[in-house]
N, C-alpha and C positions, 0 to 999 in steps of 0.2 A: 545548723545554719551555714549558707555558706557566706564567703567571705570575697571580697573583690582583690584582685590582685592590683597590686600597687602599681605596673604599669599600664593598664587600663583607666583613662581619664574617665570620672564621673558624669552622669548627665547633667551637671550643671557647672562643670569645666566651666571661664573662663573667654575659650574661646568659640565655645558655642553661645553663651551670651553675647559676644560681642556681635556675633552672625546674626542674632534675633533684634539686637538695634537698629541694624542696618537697616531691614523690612521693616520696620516700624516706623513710628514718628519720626523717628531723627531722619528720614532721606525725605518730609515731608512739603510738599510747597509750602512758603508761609503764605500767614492768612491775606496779606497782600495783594500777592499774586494769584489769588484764585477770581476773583471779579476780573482781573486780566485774559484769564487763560478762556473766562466764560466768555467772553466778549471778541475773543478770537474766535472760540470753535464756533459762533454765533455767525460770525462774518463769512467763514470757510465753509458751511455747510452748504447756501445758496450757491456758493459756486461751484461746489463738487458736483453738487445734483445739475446745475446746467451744464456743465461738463458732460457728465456720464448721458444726458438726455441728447445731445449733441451729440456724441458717441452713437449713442444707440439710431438717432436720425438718420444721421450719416451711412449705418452699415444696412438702414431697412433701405436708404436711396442707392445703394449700391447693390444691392441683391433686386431692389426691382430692374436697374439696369441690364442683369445679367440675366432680364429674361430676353434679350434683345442680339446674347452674345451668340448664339446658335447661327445666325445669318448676317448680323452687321460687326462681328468679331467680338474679342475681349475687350471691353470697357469704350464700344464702339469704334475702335480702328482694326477695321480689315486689313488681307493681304494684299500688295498690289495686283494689281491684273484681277480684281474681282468682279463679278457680274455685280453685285450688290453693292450702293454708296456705304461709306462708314458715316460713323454716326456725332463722333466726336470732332469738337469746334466748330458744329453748326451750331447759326446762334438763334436762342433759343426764341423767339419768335418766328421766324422760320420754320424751327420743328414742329413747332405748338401748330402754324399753321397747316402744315402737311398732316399732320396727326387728325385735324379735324378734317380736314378733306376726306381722307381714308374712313373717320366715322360716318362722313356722312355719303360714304360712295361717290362722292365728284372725282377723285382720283384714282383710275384704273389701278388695280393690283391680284397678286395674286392669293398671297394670304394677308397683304397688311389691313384691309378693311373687317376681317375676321376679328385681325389679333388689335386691333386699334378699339374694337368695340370695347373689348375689357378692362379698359384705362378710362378710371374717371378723369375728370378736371385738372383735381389736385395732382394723380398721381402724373401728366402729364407735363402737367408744369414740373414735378420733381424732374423728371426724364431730362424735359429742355435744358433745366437748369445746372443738371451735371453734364452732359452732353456738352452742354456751351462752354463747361469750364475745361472741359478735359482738352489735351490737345490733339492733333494729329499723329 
């Protein structure tokens, strides 16, 4: 048989048990505080999720924007001296209006009546609505 040399600590040293309390019950919440901590992450979940949903809102009305960036520039302000108006801090009734002129052909264009057919309602109002907040 063999035998353990004397300076090699046992598997049940000391201070490997103390290591194993640690993870255990003893760092555990008391029972107190657990109806607490449920009634927190209860509170915090609706708002993460409106967050992250807002989040995601935000970058789908910003990528529809950017289908606009090719001829009325990036996040609608052109360079100056352009043939083309910019598009940002027009306020958004205004755009909504011209947007429906162009669906319905009353206002002459050259590709906007094409490119305006493919913008429902909503996604038009998205447009107006960040266009009007953005600035010059």
């Amino acid at each position: 048989m063999t035998s353990r040399s004397p300076s090699r600590p046992s598997r049940h040293s000391s201070k490997r048990s103390s290591r194993r309390s640690r993870t255990g019950l003893a760092w555990a919440l008391p029972l107190w505080a657990l109806p607490i901590c449920a009634v927190l992450a209860a509170n915090a979940l609706p708002t993460l999720a409106h967050a992250q949903n807002a989040d995601a809102q935000a970058l789908r009305t910003r990528a529809l924007a950017a289908t606009c960036a090719q001829c009325h520039g990036t996040d609608g302000r052109v360079a100056s001296g352009a043939a083309l108006p910019g598009l940002a801090g027009l306020p958004a009734p205004y755009f909504t209006e011209q947007m429906a002129a162009f669906k319905a052909g009353a206002r002459p264009a050259t590709v906007m009546h094409q490119l305006a057919k493919g913008f429902n309602d909503a996604q038009i109002a998205q447009l107006a609505a960040y266009f009007a907040a953005s600035s010059q």
